[in-house]
N, C-alpha and C positions, 0 to 999 in steps of 0.2 A: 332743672339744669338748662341751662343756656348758652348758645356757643360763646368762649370766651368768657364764661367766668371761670374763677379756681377751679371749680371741680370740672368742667370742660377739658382745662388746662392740664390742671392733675392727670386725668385719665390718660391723654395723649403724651403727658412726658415719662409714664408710665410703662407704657408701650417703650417707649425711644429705649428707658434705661432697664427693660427685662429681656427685649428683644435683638438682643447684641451677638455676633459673632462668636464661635470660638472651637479651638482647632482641637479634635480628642476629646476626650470625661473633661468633667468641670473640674475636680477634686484636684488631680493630677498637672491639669495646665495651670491650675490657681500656682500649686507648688513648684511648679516650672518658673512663670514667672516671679517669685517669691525667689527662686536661687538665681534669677538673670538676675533681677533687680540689686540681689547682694553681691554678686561676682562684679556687678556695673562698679559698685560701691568701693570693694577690696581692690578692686584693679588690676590683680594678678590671679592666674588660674590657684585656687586655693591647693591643698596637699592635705586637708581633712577636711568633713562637713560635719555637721554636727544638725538632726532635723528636729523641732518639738514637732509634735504632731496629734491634736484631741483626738479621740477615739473612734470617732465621726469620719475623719479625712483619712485616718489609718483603714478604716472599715472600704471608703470608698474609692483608696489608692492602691488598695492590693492587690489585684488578683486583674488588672484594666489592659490592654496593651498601651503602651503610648504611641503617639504616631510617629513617625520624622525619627523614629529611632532604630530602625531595621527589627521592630516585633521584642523592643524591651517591655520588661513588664515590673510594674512595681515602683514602689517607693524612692529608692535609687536611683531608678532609672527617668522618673521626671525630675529628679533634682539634677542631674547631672545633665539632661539634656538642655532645661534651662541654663546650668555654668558654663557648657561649651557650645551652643547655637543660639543661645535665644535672645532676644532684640525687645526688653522689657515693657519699651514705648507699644510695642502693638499688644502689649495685654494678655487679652487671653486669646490670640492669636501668638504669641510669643514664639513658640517653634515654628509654626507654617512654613519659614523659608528656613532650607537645613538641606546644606552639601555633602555629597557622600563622603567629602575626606572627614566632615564634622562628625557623620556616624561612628564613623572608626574610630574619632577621638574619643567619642562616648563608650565605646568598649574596652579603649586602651583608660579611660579614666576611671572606670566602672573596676580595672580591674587593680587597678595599680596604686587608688584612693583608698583611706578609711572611710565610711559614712555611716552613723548612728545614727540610730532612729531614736528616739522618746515618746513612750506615751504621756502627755502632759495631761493635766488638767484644770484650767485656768477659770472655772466654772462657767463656762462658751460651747458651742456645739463646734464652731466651726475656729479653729485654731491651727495658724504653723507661722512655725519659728525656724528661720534657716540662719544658720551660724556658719560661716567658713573663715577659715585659717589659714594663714599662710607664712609659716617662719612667724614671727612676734605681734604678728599684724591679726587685725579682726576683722568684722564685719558680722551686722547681726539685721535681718528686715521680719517683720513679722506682719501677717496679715489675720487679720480678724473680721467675724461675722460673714461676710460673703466677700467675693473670690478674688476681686480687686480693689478691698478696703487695705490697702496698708497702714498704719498707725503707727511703726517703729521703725526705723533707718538709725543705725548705730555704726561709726567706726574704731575703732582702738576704745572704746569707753567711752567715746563724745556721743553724744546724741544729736545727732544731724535733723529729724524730723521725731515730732513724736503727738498722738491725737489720743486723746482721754478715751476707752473700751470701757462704757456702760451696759455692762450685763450685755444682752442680745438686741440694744438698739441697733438701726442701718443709721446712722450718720450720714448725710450727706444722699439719701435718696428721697424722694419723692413720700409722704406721709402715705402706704399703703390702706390705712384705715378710713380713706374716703371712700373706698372701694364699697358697695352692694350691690346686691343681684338687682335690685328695682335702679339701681343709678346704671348698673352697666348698661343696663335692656335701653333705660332714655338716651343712653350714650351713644349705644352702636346705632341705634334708627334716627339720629340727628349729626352725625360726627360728617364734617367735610370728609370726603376722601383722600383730597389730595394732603391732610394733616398727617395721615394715616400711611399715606402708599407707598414711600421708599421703604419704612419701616416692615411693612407686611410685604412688599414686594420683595425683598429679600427673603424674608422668610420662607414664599413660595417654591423662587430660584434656590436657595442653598437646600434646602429640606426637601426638597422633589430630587434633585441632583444627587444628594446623599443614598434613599431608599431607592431607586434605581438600579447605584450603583452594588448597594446591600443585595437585589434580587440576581445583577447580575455575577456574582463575584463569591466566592469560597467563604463564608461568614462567620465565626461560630457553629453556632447551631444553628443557622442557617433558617430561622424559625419563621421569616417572612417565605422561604419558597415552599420548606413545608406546609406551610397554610392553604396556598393556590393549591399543591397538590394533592390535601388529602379534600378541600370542601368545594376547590373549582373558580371560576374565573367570576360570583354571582359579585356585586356591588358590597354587600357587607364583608366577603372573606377580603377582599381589595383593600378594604379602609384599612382592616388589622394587620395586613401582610406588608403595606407599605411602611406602615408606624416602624413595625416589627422589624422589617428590612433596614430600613433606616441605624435602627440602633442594633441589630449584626454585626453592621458595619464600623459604627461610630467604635461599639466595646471592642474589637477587637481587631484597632490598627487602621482604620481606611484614613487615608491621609488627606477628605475634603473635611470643609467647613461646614458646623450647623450655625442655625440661629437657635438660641436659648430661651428656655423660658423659667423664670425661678430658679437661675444659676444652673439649671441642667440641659443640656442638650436631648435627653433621652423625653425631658420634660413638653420641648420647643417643639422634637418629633411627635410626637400624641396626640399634642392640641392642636398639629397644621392638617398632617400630610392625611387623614381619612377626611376632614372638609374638604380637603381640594380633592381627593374622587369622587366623595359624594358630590360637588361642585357638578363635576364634569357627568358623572352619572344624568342628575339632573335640567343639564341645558343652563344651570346659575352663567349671569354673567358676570363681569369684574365687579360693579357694584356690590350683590348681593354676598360674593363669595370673600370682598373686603371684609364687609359688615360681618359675616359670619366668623372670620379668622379674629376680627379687632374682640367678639362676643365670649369665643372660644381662649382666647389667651387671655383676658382680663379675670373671665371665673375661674381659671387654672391658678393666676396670682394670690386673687381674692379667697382662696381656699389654702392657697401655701402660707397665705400672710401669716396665721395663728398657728401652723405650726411652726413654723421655719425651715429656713435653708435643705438642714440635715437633721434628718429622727429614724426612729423604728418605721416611720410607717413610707410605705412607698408611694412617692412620688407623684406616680405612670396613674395611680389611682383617680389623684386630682385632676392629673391631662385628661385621662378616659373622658371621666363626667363633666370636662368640660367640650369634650369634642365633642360628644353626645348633646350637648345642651348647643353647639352649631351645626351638629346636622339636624338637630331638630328648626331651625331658623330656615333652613336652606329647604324645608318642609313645609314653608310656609307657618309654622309654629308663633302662636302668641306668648306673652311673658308666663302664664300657668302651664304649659305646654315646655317650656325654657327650666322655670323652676321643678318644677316636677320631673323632668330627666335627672334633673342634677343630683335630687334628692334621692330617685330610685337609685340610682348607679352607684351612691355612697351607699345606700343600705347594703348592694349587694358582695363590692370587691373591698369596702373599706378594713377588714382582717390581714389584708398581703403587706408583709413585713419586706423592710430593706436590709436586704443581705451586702451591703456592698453593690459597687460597680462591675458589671461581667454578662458572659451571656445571656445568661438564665433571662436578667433584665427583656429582652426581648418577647420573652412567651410568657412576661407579665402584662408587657405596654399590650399585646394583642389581648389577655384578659379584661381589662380595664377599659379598651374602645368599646369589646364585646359588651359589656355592661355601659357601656353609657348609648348604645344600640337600643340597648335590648330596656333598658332606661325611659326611653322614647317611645319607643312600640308599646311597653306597658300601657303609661299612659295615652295613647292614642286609641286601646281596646279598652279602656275604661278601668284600667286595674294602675293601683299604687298603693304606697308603704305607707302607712297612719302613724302618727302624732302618738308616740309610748311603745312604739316597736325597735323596741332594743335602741339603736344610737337614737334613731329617726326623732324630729322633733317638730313643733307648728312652723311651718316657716322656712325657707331654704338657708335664710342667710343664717337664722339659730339652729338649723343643724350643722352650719359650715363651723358655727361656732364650736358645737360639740367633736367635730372633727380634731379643730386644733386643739382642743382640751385632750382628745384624746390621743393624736400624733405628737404633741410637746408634750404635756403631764403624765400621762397615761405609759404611754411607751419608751418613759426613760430608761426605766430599768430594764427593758426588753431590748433596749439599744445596747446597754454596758452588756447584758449577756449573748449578743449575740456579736459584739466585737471580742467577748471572752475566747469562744467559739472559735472562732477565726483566725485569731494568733493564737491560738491554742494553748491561754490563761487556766 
């Protein structure tokens, strides 16, 4: 690799288009803007909504608060905050700005609307279809694959816009299969910084600001202060309290912004915010702690690539063993030292299934740093997982492989039963 060719290229526009803004759960603001974008459409406040929604987006819309909505929670309540506040152009920032009179619209429309839900399933993990009505009029937008793919814009029956949905291709991103462990390692130790730095410097600023304010503030379960308080103020319970704080906050209402990583915010929190204390732990300076962020969010991608978006398996997994594979960096760690965390920390937390978007989330992401910690230390006392030990396989990029075989194939039907569960099928 060489600066400036494709795969140079690729990796950095890679970064640009995973490490983006977004206000709340991903699941939820996707379906937000999915009803601004239809309400943009229909033109008048609809008088019914009508949601598709795969089983996937239902699993990770339920039980979330939203933000900008005075502590709505649910399904409903992102669609409708998209119909009455949301401002489509900023995406998945779409509610961020939202006036108190617009709250109260949202509860006067919440209560005074019909809106149906459907479980579709269009053979996609990640599926919604937002339908509203008004008197004789329609309007239909659907987004597929990931959270701001739209594909359909329909009014009265015309088809205004519309993009061919092949299976679970991303259209229009960046080809993630250029991605390996040995291309990322020549990546981050050659990559300009300045290609890099608005993109990771945001990440720094919004995901430090976020867990913060998660430690300062009434949270859920509140799982980042419990951490400090039962193991102490030592560098490793720090990494996981921060993660953990961060997404307190995110699941249950705080009204800043993260930066995402693989469509999730809880994702973006994992693979930043324990680098940037170990960072600081360390004495790392901005070089080193760039290097290590660009390290840490490229194997968090490169591991989502083969599963996808949305599955059984959780997420906060992938971040873990990739933060673990940048604190091992900021350790001074060479590329065996990088692979071999990544590979312990999948043997150890890769079983933790996705229940949905919700507290709990929190006192997984601090499971998962733990393990891509404890990942690293392994390896540095001479001990690690062999080639035929259950998932583990030669090689990290062929166990990442076997990941996504196992988080896409493996855990489908662990997904439909565990959205059974949940709407209580």
């Amino acid at each position: 690799m060489e600066r400036g060719d494709f795969r140079y290229n690729a990796y950095v526009q890679i970064l640009k288009e995973e490490l983006v803004p977004a206000m709340g759960c991903t699941e939820p603001i996707a379906l937000a803007y999915a009803a601004a974008k239809c309400a943009e459409v229909l033109g008048v406040l609809p008088d019914r909504v009508e949601i598709g929604a795969s089983g996937s987006i239902i699993k990770n819309v339920k039980s979330v608060i939203v933000p900008n909505t005075g502590h709505l929670k649910g399904i409903p309540a992102a669609a409708t905050a998209g119909i009455i506040a949301g401002k489509p152009e900023k995406e998945l920032e779409v509610i961020a700005e939202v006036t108190p009179e617009e709250i109260q619209g949202m509860k006067e429309f919440l209560k005074d609307t019909p809106i149906k839900t459907i479980h579709v399933d269009n053979g996609i993990t990640f599926d919604i279809i937002v339908t509203l009505f008004a008197n004789q009029s329609f309007a239909k937008v659907r987004i597929a694959n990931y959270h701001t793919n739209i594909v359909l814009i329909e009014k009265d029956g015309q088809v205004l816009f519309e993009a061919e949905v092949k299976g679970e291709v991303e259209k229009g991103l960046t080809d993630r299969c250029v991605l390996t462990m040995e291309g990322i390692w020549k990546f981050i130790n050659m990559v300009t910084i300045e290609d890099v730095e608005e993109t990771i410097g945001r990440q720094i600023e919004f995901n430090s600001a976020i867990a913060k304010e998660g430690l300062r503030g009434d949270y859920g379960a509140n799982i980042g202060s419990v951490l400090l308080k039962m193991e102490g103020e030592n560098i490793r319970t720090r990494a996981k309290a921060m993660a953990a704080a961060g997404s307190d906050a995110r699941m249950n209402g705080c009204e800043l912004p993260v930066i995402i990583n693989s469509g999730s915010g809880n994702q973006g929190m994992t693979c930043s915010l324990p680098i940037i204390e170990y960072a600081k732990e360390l004495g790392a300076d901005k070089e080193q702690l760039y290097r290590a962020l660009a390290l840490s969010n490229l194997t968090a991608i490169h591991q989502k690539t083969g599963i996808g978006r949305l599955s059984a398996y959780c997420g906060a997994v992938c971040a873990g063993a990739a933060a673990g594979a940048g604190i091992a960096y900021l350790y001074g760690g060479n590329y065996d030292d990088i692979a071999h965390t990544v590979v312990n920390a999948l043997a150890i937390v890769s079983g933790i299934v996705c229940d949905g978007a919700k507290a709990s989330c929190a006192a997984k992401i601090a499971s998962a740093v733990d393990a891509g910690i404890l990942g690293y230390h392994m390896y540095q006392n001479g001990q690690q997982f062999y080639a035929g030990e259950g998932i583990v396989t030669k090689g990290a990029d062929a166990t990442i492989r076997n990941i996504g075989r196992l988080g896409k194939d493996g855990m489908r039907e662990t997904n439909e039963e565990i959205i059974g569960i949940m709407v209580g099928e």
